[in-house]
N, C-alpha and C positions, 0 to 999 in steps of 0.2 A: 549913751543916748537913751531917753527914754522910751518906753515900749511903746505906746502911740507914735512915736515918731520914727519910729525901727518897722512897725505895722504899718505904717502909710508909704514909708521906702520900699519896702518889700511890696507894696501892691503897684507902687509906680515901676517896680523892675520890673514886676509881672504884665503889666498893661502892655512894657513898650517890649518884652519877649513876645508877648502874643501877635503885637502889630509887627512885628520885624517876619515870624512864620509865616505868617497871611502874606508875604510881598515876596518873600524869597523861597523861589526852588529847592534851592540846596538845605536851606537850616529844615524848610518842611518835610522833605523824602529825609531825613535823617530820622525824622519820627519814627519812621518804617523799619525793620531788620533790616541788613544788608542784601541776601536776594530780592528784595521787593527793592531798594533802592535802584538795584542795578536795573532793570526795567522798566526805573521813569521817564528815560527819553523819548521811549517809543510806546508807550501803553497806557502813561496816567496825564491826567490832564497838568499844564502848566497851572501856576495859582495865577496869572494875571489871564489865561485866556476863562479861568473858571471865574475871577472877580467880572469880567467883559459877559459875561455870558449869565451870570445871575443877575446884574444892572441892567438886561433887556428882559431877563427872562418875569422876574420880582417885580413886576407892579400894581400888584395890592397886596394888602395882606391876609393872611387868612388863606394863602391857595397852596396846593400842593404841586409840583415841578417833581416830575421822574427824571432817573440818571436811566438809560437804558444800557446795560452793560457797565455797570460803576466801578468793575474794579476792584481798588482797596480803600475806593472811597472821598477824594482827592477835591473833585466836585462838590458835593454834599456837602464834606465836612467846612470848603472854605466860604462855599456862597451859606453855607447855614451861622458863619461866623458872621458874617456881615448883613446879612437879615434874617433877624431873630423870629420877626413874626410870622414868617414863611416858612413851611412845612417840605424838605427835600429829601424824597426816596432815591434810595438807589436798589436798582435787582440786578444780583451778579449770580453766575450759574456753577462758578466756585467758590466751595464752600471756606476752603484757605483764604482768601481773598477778600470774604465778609467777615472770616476773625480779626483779619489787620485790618479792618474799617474800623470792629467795634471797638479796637484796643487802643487804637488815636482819638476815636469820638471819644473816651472814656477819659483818654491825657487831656483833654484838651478841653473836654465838659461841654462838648456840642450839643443839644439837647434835640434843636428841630434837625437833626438828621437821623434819617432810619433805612435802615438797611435789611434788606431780604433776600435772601438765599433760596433762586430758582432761576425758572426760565420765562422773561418779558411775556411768552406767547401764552404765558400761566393766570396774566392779570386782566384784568380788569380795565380801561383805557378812560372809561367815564368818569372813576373816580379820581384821576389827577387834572390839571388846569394846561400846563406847558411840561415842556420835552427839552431836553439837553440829551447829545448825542455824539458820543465821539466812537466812531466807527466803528465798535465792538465785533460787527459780524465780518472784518475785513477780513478778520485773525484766519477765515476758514479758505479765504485764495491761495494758491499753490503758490510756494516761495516767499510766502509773505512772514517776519520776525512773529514764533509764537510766544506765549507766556509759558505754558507746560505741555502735557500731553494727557492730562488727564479727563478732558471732555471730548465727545464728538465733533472732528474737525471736515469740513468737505465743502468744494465748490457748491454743491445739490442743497447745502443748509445753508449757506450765501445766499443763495436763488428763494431760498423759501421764506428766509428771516427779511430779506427784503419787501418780498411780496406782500407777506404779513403783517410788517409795518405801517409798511402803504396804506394796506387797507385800515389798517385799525386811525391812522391818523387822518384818514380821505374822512372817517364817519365823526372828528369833532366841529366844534362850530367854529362857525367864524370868526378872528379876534383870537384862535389859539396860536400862541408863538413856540418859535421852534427854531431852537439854536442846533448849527451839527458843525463835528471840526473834523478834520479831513475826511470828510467824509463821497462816497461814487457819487452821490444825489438818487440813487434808485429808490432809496425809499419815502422820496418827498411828490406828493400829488401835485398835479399842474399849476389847484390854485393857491397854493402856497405860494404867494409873495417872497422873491428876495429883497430885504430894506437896506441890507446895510452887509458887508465884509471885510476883513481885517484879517492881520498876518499872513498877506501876501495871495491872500481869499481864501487860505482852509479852513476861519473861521466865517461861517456866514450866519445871518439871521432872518428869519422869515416870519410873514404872519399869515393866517389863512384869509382869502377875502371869502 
């Protein structure tokens, strides 16, 4: 076979690997090492509740969309594959958890996804556009499945990472959207609009009026 055409094979193998990842759970959490796999059922986002949730979140381009709590990244990396022109942060508060982000962004040559290792209440709120949200501060309810034991866990930082949110999203403008998946709703202000819910309502969607 000639090199062009061994060259054009290979890019079509590669196209329809990448689209098969982007739709499947299973071949995607293989990315991951095996502890991080073991933990996708209940900690990282599914790829079709992430594709559901960046086709509300992504309409222009040019804006940046926070993961608040992202994890190992799961979010970011799948809505960053399917729009390019949109900039998706994620802040996760371990630091384990932002290496297996950057080391799938890096297989996978993501480019608009970035990832920062802290805590949410460290940023800034003015400079992103919309929010994606999957329940990161649950982790601190008694009895609830943790990831590790390496950060401060407590109802009292449940109570406060809510409250904190609230506020920080009471103060953007109207027109800001805001995806959260299983999530209490404590941290969503009044006029936050629900438009739209999906998978049985854990995913829901809102916009500010």
């Amino acid at each position: 076979m000639p090199y062009q055409q061994q060259l054009a094979q290979l890019q079509e193998e590669n196209v329809f690997l990448r689209d098969y990842l982007f739709t499947h759970d299973k071949a995607f959490n293989e990315l991951y090492v095996p502890p991080v796999q073991s933990l996708a059922r209940f900690h990282w986002t599914p790829v079709d509740v992430a594709r559901k949730s960046a086709d509300f979140l992504a309409q222009d381009k040019q804006i940046k969309i926070l993961d608040i709590g992202s994890g190992v990244g799961k979010f970011c990396l799948v809505a960053g594959h399917y729009y390019p022109q949109v900039t998706f942060y994620g802040i996760e508060q371990r630091k384990s958890l932002v290496d297996h982000a950057e080391s799938v962004k890096d297989t996978l040559c993501i480019e608009n996804a970035v990832f920062m290792h802290g805590n949410f209440t460290q940023l800034n709120f003015a400079h992103y556009d919309h929010f994606y949200f999957f329940n990161s501060f649950y982790e601190n309810l008694f009895g609830v499945r943790k990831i590790d034991d390496t950060i401060d866990l407590s109802s009292e930082l449940y109570s406060y990472y809510a409250r904190y949110l609230y506020k920080e999203l009471d103060q953007k403008p109207r027109g800001t959207r805001l995806v959260t998946y299983h999530s209490l709703e404590d941290e969503i202000p009044e006029d936050y609009c629900l438009v739209l819910s999906q998978f049985d309502n854990t995913l829901k969607f809102w916009v500010k009026q």
